[in-house]
N, C-alpha and C positions, 0 to 999 in steps of 0.2 A: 695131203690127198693128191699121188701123184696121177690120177684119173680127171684129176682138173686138168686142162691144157689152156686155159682161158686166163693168160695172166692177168687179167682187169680185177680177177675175185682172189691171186696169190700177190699179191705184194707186187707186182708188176717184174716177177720173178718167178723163174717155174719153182713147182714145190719140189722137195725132198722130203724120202720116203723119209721115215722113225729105223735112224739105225738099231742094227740088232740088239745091240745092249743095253740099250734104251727103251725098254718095252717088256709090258707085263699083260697076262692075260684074265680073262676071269675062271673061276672054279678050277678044274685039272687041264683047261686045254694047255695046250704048248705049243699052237702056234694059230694065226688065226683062221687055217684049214681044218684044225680039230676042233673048233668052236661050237659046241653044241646049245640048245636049250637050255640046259643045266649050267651052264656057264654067265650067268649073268654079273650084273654089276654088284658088288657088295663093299661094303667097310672093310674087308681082309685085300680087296682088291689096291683100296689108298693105302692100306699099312704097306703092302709092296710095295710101292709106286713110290712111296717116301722112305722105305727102306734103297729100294736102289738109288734114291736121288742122293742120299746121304752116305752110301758108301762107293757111286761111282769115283772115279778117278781123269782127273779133278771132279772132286766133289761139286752137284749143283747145288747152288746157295741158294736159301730165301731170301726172299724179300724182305726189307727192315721194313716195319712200320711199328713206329709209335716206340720203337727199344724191342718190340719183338718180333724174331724169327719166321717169315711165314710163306706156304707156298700158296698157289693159286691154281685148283683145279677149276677143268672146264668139262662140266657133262649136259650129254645129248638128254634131252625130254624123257627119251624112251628107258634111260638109262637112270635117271634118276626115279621112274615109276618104281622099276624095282628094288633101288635101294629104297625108296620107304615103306614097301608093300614088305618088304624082306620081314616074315616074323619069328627070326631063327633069335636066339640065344644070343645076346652080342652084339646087334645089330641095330641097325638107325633107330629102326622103331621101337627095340625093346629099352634101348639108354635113353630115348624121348621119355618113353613111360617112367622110366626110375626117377629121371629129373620132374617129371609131375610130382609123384608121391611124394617128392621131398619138396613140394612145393611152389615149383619152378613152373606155372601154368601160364602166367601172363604171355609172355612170349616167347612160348613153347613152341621149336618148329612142327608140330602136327597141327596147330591151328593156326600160324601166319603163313605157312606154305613156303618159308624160307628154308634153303637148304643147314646155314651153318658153318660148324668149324669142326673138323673132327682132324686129329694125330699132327696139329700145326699147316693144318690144309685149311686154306679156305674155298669151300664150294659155291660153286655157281653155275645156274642151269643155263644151258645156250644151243637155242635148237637149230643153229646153223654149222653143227659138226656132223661132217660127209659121211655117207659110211666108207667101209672099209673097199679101195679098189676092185677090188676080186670078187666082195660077197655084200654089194652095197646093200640088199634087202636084210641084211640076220644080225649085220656087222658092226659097231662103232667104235671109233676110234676118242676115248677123252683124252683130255692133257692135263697134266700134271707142270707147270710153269714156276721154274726158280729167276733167279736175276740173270738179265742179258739172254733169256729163252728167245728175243728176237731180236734184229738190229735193224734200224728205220735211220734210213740216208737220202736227205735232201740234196737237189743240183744245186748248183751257183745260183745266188740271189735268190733261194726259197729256205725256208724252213716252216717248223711246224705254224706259226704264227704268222707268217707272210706270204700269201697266197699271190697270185693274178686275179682281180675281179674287175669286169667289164658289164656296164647296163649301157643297154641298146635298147630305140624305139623302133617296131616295124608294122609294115602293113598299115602306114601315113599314120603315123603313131596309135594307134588304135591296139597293140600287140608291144607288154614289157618282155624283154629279155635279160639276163645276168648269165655270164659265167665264170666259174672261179675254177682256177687250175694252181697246180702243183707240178715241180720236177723232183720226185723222191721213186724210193727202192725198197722192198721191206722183205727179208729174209730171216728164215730159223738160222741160229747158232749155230754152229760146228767149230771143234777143233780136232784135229788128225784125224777127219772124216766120223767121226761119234757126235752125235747133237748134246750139248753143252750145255741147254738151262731146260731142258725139257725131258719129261717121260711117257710115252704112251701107254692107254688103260684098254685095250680093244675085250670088248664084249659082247656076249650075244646083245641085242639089244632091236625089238620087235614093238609094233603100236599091240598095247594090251587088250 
């Protein structure tokens, strides 16, 4: 979200936009100017999002876990309303319902409220994604995350594990204080200017 200017909440780094080829829209738009209504978040939305991850060049790779292949989507609140409200043919809600009838009820995401796994994605809801610069009211931008999607670099003598922490008394000890600091860096991936472990899903995406 390069409309953040506030590196305290980017990585202590400014952001960088989602390059062009890295980026998928919802319904027919084609770019996130022609983003209409109609255009919301859907399961056809991640089939792209993992088709382009899978045929970029270099390809972005999942994440290994457990022996198997996997990415890590991130979607906004609003955006995941309408993937399970969606009651089309094919969609979140209609394969929840098949997996009921076939018995699959206990811990069916329509009643734990979990999102799931769908096309080697794993989803997860996160209502801290911006909207889109230009059209922060209609807009969201989710992620689509393979390996190395971000790089986190510590200064000398920090790492993730070793902070600075200082407890102070004030106010004739009557007032605890603590602070703990860090000297690190955290930016998205790029190689030859293309972001490297990442895809954007920008969709309409509105409170219902």
């Amino acid at each position: 979200n390069t409309g953040q200017t506030d590196t305290r909440y980017t990585g202590n780094n400014a952001a960088i936009a989602p390059s062009s080829n890295r980026i998928v829209y919802g319904g027919d738009a084609t770019s996130e100017a022609t983003i209409d209504s109609s255009d919301t978040f859907t399961l056809s939305v991640i089939d792209r999002a993992v088709e382009k991850a899978r045929v970029a060049s270099p390809m972005i790779r999942p994440v290994r876990v457990e022996g198997e292949d996997l990415y890590v989507a991130f979607l906004h609140d609003y955006q995941v309303t309408s993937l399970r409200t969606s009651t089309s043919t094919g969609q979140w809600l209609d394969i929840q319902k098949s997996a009921m009838s076939g018995g699959d009820t206990a811990k069916n995401p329509i009643f734990s409220g979990a999102l799931g796994m769908y096309n080697g994605c794993v989803l997860h809801r996160w209502n801290r994604i911006p909207g889109a610069p230009s059209y922060t009211s209609t807009v969201r931008r989710a992620a689509l995350c393979g390996a190395q999607a971000v790089t986190l670099a510590f200064g000398q003598e920090s790492d993730a594990s070793k902070f600075s922490w200082v407890e102070e008394m004030f106010d004739y000890g009557n007032k605890f204080g603590v602070s703990a600091g860090s000297i690190f860096g955290m930016k998205k991936t790029q190689f030859n200017s293309e972001d490297y472990g990442v895809v954007v899903m920008s969709t309409y995406a509105t409170a219902s």
